[in-house]
VEXMI-649755 format. One record per residue: residue in one letter; x, y, z of N, C-alpha, C in turn. Coordinates in pm, whole numbers, padded with zeros to 5 digits, always signed. Each point is the difference from the previous one (the first is absolute). Layout:
N
AXYZXYZXYZ
...
! end
This chain:
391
X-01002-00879+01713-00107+00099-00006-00137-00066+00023
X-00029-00089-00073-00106-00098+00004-00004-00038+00196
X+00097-00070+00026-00014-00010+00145-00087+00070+00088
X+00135+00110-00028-00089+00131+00102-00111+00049+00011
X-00083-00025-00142-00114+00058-00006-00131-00129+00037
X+00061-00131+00075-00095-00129-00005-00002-00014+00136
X+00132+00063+00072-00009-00088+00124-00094+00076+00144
X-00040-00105+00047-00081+00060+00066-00004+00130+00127
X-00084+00083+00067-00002+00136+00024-00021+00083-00089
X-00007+00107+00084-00059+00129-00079+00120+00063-00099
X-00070+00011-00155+00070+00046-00105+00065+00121+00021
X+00143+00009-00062+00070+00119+00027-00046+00051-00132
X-00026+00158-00029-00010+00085-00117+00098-00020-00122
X+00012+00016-00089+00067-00019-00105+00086+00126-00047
X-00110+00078+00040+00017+00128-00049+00163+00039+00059
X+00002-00028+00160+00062+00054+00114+00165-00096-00056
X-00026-00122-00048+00120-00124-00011+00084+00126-00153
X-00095+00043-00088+00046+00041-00150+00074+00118+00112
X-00005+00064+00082+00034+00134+00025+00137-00044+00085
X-00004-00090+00077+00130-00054+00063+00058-00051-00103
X+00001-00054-00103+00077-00056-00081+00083+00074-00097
X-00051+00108-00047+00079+00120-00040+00014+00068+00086
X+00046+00027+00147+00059+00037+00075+00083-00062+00027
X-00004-00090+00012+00142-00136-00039+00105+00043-00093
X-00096-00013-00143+00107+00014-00123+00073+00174-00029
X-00103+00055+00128+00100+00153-00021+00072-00025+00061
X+00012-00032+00147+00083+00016+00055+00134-00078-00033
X-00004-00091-00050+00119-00124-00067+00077+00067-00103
X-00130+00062-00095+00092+00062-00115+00045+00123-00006
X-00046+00060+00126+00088+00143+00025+00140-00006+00059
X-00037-00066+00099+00141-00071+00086+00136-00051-00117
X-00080-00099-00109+00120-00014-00099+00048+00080-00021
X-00116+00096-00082+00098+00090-00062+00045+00166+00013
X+00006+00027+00152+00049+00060+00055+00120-00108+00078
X+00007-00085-00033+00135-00076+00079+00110-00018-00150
X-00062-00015-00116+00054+00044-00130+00009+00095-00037
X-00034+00137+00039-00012+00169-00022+00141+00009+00103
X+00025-00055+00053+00092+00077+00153+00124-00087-00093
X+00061-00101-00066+00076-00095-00021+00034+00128-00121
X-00085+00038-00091+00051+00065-00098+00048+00134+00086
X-00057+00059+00076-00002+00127+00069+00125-00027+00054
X+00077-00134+00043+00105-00001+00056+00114+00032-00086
X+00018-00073-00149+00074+00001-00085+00009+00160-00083
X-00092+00089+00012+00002+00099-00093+00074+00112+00079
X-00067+00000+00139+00048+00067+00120+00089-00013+00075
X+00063+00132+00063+00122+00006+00072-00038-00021+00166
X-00072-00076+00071-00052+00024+00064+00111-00011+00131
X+00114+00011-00033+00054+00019+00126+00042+00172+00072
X-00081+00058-00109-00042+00169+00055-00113+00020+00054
X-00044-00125-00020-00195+00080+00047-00023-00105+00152
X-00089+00084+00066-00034-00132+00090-00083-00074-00007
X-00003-00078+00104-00103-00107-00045-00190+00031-00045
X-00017+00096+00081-00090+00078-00010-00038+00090-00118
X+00068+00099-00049+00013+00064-00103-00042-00091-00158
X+00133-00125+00027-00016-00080-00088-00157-00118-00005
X-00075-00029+00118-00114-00033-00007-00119+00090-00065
X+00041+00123+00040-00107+00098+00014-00016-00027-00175
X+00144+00017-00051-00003+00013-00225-00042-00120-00032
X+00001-00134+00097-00023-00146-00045-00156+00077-00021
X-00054-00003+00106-00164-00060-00017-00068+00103-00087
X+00075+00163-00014-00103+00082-00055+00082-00049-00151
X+00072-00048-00058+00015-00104-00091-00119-00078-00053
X-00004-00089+00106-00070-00099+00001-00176+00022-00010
X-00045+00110+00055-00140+00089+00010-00014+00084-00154
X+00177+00038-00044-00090+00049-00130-00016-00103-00103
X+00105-00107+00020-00016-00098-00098-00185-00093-00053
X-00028+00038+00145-00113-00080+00013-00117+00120-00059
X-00001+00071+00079-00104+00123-00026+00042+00133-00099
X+00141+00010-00050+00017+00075-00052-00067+00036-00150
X+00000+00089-00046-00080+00073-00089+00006-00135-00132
X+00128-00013-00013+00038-00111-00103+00049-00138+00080
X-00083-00045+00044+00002-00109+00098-00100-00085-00071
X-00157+00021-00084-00064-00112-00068-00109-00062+00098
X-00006+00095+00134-00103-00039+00069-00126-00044-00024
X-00037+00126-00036-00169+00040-00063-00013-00116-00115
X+00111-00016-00061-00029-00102-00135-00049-00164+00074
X+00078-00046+00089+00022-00088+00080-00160-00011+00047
X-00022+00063+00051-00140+00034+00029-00091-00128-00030
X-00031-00009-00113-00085-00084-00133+00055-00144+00032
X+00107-00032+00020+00013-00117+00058-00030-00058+00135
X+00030+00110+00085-00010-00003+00114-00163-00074+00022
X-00080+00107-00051-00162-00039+00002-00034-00103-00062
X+00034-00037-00077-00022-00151-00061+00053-00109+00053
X+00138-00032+00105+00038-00077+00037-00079+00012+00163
X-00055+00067+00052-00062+00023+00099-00094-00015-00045
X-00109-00015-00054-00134-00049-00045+00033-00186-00026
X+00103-00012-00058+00051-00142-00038-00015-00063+00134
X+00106+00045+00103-00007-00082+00128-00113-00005+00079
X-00103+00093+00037-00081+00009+00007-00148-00162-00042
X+00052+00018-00155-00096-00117-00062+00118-00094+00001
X+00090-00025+00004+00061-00137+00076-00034-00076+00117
X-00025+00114+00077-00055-00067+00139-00160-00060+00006
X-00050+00092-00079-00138-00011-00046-00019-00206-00058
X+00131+00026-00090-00072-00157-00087+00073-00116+00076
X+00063+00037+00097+00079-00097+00116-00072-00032+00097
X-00128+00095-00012-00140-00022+00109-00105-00110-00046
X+00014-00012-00178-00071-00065-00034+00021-00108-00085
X+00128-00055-00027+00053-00100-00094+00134-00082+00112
X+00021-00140-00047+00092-00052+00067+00126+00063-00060
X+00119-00019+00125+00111+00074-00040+00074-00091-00140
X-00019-00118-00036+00036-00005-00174-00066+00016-00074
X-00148+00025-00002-00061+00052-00085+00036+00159+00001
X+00003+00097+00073+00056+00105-00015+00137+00013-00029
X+00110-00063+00012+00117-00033-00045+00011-00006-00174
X-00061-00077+00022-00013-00015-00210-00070+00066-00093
X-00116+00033+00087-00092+00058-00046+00086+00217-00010
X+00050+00032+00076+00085+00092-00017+00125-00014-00062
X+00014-00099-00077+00085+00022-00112-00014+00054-00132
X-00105+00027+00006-00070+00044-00162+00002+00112+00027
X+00085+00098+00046+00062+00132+00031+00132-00017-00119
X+00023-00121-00053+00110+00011-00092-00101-00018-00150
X-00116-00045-00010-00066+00056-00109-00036+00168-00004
X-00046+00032+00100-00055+00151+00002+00185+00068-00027
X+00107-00029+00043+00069+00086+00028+00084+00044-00163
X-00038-00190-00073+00092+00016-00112-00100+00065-00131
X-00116+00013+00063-00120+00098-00094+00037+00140+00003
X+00006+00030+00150+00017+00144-00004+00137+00040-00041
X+00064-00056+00005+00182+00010-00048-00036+00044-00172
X-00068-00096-00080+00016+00017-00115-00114+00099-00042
X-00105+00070+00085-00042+00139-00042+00052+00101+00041
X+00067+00000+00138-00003+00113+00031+00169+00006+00027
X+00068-00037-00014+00149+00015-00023+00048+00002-00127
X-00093-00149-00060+00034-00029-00123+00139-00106-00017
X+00033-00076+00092+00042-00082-00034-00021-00145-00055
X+00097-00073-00080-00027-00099-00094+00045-00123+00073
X-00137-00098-00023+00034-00152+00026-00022-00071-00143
X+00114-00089+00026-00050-00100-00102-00053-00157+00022
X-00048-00050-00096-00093-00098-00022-00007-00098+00175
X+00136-00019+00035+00022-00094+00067-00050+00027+00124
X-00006+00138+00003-00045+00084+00155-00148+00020+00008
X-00059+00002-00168-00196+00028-00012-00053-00116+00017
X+00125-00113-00024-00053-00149+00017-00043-00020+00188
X+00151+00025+00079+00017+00000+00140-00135+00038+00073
X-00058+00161-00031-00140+00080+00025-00060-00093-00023
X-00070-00086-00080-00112-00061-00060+00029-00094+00034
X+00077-00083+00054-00012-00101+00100+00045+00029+00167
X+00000+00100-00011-00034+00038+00147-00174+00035+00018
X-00026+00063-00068-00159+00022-00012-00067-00148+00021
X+00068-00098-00116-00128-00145+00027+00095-00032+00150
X+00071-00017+00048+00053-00024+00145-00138+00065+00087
X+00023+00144+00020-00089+00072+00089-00145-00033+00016
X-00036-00023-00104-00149-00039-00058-00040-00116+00060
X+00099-00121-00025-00023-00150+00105+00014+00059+00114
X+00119+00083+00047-00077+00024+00154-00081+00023+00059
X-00050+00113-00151-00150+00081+00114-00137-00106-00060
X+00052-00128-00056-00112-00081+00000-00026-00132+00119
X+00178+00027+00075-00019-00120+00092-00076+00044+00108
X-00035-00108+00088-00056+00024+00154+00057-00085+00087
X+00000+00068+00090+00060-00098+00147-00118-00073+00050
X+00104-00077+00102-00147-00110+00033-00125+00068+00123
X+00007+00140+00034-00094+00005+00065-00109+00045-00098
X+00006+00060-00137-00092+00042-00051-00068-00108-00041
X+00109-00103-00011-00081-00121-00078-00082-00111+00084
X+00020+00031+00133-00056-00093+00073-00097+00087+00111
X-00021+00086-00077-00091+00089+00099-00178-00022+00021
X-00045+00015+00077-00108-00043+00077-00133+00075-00107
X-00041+00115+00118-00103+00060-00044+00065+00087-00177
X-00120-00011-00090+00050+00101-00107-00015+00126+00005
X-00030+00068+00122+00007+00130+00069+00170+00022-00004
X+00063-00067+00066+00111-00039+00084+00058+00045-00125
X+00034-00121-00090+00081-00022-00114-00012+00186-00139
X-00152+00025+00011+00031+00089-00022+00069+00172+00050
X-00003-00036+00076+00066+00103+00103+00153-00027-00006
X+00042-00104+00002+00140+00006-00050+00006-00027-00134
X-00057+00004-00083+00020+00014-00131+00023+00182-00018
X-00086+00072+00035+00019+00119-00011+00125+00067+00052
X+00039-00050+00144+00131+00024+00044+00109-00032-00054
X-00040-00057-00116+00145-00057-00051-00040+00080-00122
X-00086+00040-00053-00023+00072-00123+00108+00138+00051
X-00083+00066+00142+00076+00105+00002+00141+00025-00029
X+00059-00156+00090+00133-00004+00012+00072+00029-00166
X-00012-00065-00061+00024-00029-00161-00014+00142-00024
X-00121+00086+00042+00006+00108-00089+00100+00169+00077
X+00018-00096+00113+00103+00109+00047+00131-00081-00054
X+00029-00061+00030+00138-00042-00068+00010+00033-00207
X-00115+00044-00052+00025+00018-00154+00008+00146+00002
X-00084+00072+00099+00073+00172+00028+00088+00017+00050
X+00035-00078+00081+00145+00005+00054+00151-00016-00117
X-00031-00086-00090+00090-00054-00102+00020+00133-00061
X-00140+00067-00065+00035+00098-00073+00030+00140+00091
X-00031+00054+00086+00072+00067+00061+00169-00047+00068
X+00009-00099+00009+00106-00024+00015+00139-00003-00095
X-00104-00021-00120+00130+00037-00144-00004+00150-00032
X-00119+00080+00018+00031+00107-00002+00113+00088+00060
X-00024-00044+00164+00069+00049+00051+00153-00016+00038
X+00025-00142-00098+00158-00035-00017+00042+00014-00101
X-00059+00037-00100+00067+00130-00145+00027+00108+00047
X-00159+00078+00038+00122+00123+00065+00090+00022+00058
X+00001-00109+00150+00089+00020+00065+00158-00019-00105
X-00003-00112-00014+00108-00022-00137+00062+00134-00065
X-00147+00024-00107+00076+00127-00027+00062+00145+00029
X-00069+00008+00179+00103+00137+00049+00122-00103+00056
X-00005-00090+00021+00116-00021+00080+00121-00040-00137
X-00004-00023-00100+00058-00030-00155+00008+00108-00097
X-00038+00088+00017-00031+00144-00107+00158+00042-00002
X+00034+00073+00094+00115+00082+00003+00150-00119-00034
X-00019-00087+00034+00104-00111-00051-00028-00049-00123
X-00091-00001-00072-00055-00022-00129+00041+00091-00136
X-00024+00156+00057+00050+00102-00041+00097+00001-00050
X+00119-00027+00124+00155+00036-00007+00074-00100-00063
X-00055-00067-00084+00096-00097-00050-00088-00045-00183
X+00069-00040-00077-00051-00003-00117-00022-00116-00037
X+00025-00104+00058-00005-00145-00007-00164-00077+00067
X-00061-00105-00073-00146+00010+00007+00032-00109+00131
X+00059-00069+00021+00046-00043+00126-00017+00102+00136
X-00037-00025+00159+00016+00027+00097+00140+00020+00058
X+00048+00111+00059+00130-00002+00046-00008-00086+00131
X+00124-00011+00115-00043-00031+00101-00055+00052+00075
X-00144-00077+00097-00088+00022+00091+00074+00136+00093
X-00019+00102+00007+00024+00073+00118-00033+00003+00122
X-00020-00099+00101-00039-00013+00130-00054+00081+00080
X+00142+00125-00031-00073+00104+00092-00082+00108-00016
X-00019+00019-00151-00153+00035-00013-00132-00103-00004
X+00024-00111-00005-00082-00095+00001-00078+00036+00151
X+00086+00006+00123-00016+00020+00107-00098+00161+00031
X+00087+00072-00063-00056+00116-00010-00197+00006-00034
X-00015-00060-00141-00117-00020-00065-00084-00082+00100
X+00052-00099+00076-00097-00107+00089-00044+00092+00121
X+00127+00079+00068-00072+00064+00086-00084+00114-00042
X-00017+00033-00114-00147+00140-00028-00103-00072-00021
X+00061-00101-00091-00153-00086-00027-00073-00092+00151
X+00099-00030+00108-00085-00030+00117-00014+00101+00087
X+00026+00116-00012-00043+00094+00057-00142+00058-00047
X+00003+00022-00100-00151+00016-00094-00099-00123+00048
X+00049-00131-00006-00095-00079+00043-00061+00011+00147
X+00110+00007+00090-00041+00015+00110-00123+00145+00032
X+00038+00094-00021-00099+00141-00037-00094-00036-00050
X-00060-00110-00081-00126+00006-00121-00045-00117+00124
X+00057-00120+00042-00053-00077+00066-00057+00040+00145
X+00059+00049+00055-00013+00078+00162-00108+00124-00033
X-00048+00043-00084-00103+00068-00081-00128-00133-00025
X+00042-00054-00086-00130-00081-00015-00060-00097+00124
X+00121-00029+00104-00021-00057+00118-00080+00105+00090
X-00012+00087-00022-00098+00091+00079-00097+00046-00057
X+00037+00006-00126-00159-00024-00083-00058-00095+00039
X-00011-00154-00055-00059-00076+00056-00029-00082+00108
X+00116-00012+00079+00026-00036+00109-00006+00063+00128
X-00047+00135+00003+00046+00122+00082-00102-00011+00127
X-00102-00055-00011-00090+00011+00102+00079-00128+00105
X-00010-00128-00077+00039-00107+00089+00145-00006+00034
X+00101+00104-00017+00114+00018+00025+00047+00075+00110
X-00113+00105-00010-00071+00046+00126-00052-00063+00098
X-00073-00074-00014-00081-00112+00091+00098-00100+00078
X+00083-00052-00146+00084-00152+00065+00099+00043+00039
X+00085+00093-00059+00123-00018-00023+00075-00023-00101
X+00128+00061-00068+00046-00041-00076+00046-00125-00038
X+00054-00076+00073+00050-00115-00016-00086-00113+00102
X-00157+00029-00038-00053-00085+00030-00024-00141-00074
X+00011-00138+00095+00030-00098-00115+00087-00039+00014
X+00150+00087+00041+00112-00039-00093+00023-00144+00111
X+00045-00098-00068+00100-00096+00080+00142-00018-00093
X+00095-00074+00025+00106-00013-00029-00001-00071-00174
X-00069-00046-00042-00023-00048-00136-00088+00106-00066
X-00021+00130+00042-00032+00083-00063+00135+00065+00002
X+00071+00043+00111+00131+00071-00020+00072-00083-00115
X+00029-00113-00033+00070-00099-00053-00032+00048-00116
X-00150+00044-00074-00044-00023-00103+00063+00166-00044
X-00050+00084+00078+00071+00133-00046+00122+00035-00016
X+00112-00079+00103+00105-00005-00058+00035-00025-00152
X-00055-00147-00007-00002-00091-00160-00069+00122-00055
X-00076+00075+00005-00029+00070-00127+00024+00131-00007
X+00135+00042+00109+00059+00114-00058+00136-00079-00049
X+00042-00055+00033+00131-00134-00043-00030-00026-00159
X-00079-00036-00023-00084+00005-00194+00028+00111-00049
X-00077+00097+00051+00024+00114-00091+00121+00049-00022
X+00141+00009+00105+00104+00000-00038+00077-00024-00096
X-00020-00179+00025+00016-00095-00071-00061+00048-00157
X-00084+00063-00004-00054+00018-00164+00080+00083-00013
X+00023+00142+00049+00037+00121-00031+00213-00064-00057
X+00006-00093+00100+00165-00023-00099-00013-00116-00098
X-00102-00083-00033-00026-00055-00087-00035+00085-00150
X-00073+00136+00040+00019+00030-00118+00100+00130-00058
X+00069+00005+00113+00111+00093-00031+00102-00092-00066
X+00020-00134+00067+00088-00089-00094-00059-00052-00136
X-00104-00001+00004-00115-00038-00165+00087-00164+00004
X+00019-00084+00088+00017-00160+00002-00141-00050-00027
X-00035-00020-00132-00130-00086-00050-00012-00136+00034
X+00133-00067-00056+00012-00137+00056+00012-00013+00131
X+00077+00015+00113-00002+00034+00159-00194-00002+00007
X-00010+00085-00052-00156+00080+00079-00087-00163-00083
X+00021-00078-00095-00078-00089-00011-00021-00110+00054
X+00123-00016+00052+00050-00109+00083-00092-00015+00185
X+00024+00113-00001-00059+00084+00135-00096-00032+00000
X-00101+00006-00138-00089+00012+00028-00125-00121-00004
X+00117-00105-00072-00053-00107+00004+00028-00090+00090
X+00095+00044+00118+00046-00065+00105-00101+00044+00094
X-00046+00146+00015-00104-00011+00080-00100-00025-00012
X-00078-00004-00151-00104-00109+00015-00044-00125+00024
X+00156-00055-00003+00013-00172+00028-00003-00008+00173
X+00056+00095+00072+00021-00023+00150-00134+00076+00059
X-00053+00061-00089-00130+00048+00102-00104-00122-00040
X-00002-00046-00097-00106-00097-00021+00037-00091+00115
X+00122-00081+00038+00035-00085+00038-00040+00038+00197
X-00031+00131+00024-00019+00056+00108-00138+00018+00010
X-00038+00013-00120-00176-00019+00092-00058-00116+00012
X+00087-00104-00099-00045-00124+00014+00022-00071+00157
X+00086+00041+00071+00018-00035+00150-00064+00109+00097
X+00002+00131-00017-00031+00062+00071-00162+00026-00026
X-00059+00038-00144-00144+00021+00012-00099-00152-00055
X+00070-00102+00013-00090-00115-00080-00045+00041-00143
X+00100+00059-00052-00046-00004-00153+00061-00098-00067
X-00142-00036-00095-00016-00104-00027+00050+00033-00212
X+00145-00043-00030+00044-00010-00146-00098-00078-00099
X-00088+00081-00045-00065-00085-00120+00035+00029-00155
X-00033-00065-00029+00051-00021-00171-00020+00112-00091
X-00060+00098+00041-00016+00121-00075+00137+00074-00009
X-00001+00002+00179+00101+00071+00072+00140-00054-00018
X-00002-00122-00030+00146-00071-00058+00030+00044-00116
X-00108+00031-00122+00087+00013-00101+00021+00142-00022
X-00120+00044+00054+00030+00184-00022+00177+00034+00096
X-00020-00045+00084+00153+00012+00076+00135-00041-00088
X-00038-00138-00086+00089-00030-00091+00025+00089-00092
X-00119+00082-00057+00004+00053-00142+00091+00166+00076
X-00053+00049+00116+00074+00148+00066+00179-00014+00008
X-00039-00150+00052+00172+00003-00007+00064-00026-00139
X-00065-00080-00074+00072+00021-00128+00019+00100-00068
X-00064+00106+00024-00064+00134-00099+00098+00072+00092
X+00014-00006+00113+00103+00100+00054+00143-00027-00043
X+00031-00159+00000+00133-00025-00031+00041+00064-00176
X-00144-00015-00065+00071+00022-00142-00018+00179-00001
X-00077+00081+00073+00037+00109-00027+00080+00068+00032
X+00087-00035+00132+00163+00024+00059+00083-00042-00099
X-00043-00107-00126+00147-00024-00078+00078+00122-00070
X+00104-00011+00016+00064+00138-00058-00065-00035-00171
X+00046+00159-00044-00024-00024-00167+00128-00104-00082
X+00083+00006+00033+00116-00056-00065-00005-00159-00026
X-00137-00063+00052-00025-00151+00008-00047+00003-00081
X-00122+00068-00022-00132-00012-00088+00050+00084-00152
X+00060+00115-00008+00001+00077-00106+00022-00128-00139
X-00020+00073-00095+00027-00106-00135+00116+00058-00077
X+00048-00115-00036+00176+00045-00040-00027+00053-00119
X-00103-00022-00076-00045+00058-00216-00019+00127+00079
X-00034+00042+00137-00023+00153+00005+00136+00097+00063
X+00113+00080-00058+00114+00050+00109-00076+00104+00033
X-00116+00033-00018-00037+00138+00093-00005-00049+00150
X-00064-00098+00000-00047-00026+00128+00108-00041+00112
X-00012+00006+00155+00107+00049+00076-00007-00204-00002
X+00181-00024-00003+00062-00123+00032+00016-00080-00128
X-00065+00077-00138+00071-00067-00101+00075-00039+00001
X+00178+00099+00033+00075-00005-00036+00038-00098+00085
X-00051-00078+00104+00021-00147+00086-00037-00055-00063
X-00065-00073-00076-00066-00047-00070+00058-00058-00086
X+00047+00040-00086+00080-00002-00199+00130+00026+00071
X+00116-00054-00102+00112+00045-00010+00051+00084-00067
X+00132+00034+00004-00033+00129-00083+00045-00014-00170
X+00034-00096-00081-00043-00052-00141-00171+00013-00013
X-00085-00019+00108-00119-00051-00034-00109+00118-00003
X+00106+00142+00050-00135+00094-00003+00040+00076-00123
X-00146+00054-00026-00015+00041-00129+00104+00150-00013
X-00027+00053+00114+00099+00158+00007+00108-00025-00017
X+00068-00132-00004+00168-00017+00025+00039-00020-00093
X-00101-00073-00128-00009-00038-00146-00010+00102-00038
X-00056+00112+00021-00033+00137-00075+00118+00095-00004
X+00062-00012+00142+00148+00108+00014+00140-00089-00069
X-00063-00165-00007+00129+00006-00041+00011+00020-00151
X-00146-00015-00068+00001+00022-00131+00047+00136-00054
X-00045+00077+00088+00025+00159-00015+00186+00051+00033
X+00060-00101+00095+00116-00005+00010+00086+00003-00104
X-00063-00167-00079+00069-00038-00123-00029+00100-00069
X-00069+00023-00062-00034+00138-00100+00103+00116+00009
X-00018+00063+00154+00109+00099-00021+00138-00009+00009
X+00025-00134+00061+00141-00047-00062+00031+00030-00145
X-00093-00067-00059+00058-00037-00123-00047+00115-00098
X-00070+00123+00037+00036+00100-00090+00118+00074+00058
X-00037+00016+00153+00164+00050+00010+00106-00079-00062
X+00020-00074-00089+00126-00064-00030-00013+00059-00123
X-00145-00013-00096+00035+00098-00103-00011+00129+00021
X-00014+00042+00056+00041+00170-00002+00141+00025+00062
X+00068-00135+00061+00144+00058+00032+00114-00068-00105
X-00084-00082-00103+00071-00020-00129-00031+00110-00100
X-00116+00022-00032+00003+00135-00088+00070+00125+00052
X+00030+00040+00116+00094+00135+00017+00116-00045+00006
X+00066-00170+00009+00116-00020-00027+00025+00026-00193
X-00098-00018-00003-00014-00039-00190+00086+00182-00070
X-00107+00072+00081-00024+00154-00030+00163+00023+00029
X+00019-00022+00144+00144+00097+00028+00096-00057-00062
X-00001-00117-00058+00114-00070-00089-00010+00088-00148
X-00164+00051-00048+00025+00035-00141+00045+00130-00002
X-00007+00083+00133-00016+00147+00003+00213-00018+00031
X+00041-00072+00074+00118-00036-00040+00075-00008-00133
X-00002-00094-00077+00019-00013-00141-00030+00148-00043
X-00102+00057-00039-00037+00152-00043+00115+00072+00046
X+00039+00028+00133+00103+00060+00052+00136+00005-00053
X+00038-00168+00002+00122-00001-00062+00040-00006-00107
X-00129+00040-00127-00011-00036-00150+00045+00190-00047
X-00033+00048+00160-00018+00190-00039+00113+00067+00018
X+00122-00104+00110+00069+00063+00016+00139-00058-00068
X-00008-00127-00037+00073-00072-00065+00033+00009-00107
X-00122+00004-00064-00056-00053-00121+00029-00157-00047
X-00020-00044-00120+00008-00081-00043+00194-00097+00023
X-00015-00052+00025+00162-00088+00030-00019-00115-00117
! end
């Protein structure tokens, strides 16, 4: 992304790249899952009565109400849509004005904003080990946005130097709206695409990922994007789009780049249908290690010591907040998930409690099945004293 927006010739629009790029991710994720709509459509259906035609005609108006139908979740979708389209938008924005590892790392603190808004507005619970992870991702981010590359530092006039000081201010401050619109808009998405599977089952666990609504949900939500973007591209862009051309600018490392960033968003949309935390940390510290290592050859950026340890501290903070709970939980606690890995089972306190409660009712059941032996033996004797009498 960084590339495209450095190399020399006339700049392609941004606006125009966000609008091809969810035209990308519709078209990919409709294609799935109308190629997964027809697979089930095959199995439910007799289709060796219908023709081929007939049977297309029920595929797609299928497929049209699923998407647009009344209970389809469009309109809801909506709210993400606009937020992840404002996101890409200021992605491109801080790729105009920060090196591509400083924007790399520096857009990781989308996992502070994301695990904030999780615990107001979902309301889910982290513990200690995960508020620790945040707060050293924060001092990580912080050394970044204190390092400088070597042109700021070896810069000439202090005209100069401040002029890219400001450009890099911007950059930083589109990439910190970007973070938080970007967690916004991957809760919601989350939660229409997780609601109705959440519902149907009573267990606080996720069932398995459903793909093909996953598919379903990606293509409304890049359909919405594309509509809000191809809108704001003529809002702002509309005169010189007119003038240039749409795809003025473009060369082949701009196509490259729009591919890569409808290829991402995919890529997110089954990342969080699978909810793989560890996977997604790994990821994510692999691509901060290979983009750093890429601008260092490709843009002369220059690794300084700020930038070393804040990079150290992102990747550590990512690795410990992917750890599952079952590492970290504490065995004195069985509420917490992986106790029971933890302790054996002499050693937890619940196992001491049932078996005490075990013993107990053993052993009154033994006297209460000696006292009604006691009883029916005396009510015996009585019997044969009445009909006998005395011998």
């Amino acid at each position: 992304m960084r590339y495209s927006r450095t190399t020399p010739g006339p700049r392609f629009l941004t606006s125009t790249a966000v609008v091809l790029a969810e035209a990308i991710k519709f078209v990919i994720s409709t294609g799935i899952y109308t190629y997964r709509k027809s697979e089930r459509s095959v199995q439910e259906d007799d289709l060796l009565e219908k023709t081929i035609v007939e049977a297309n005609t029920k595929l797609w108006r299928s497929v049209f109400s699923d998407l647009f139908g009344k209970r389809s979740d469009f309109l809801l979708l909506l709210i993400p849509s606009i937020l992840y389209t404002i996101t890409n938008n200021l992605q491109f924005i801080a790729a105009s004005h920060l090196d591509a590892a400083t924007y790399q790392v520096a857009y990781q603190g989308k996992l502070i904003t994301t695990a904030i808004l999780a615990v107001i507005i979902v309301g889910q619970k982290l513990i200690l080990i995960k508020w620790f992870s945040i707060v050293t991702l924060a001092l990580g981010i912080a050394c970044i946005s204190l390092s400088t590359d070597a042109t700021s530092t070896s810069s000439g006039p202090a005209r100069a130097a401040s002029d890219l000081q400001g450009n890099r201010n911007i950059g930083l401050l589109a990439v910190g709206v970007s973070c938080i619109l970007s967690s916004l808009a991957g809760i919601s998405f989350e939660f229409v695409l997780k609601r109705h599977r959440r519902t149907s089952t009573s267990t606080s666990t996720w069932p398995e990922p459903d793909y093909t609504a996953m598919w379903q949900r990606n293509a409304q939500l890049s359909l919405g994007g594309f509509l809000l973007a191809t809108a704001g591209a003529l809002l702002w862009h509309g005169p010189q789009i007119r003038h240039n051309g749409f795809s003025h600018g473009y060369t082949s490392i701009v196509w490259i780049t729009i591919l890569l960033q409808a290829f991402v968003g995919v890529v997110v949309s089954v990342v969080i249908a699978s909810a793989d935390n560890i996977l997604k940390g790994f990821a994510t510290s692999l691509s901060v290690v290979v983009s750093t290592f890429v601008s260092v050859f490709f843009f002369d950026f220059v690794v300084t010591r700020n930038f070393l340890y804040g990079s150290v501290l992102v990747l550590l903070s990512t690795h410990m907040y992917g750890l599952p709970e079952s590492v970290v939980a504490d065995p004195d606690r069985p509420d917490e998930l992986g106790a029971e890995t933890m302790c054996t089972c002499e050693e937890r306190p619940g196992y001491l409690l049932a078996r005490e409660v075990s013993a107990r009712s053993n052993e009154e059941y033994d006297k209460a099945g000696e006292q009604l032996e006691t009883e029916v033996n005396d009510w015996n004797d009585e019997k044969g004293k009445l009909l006998w009498g005395d011998v």
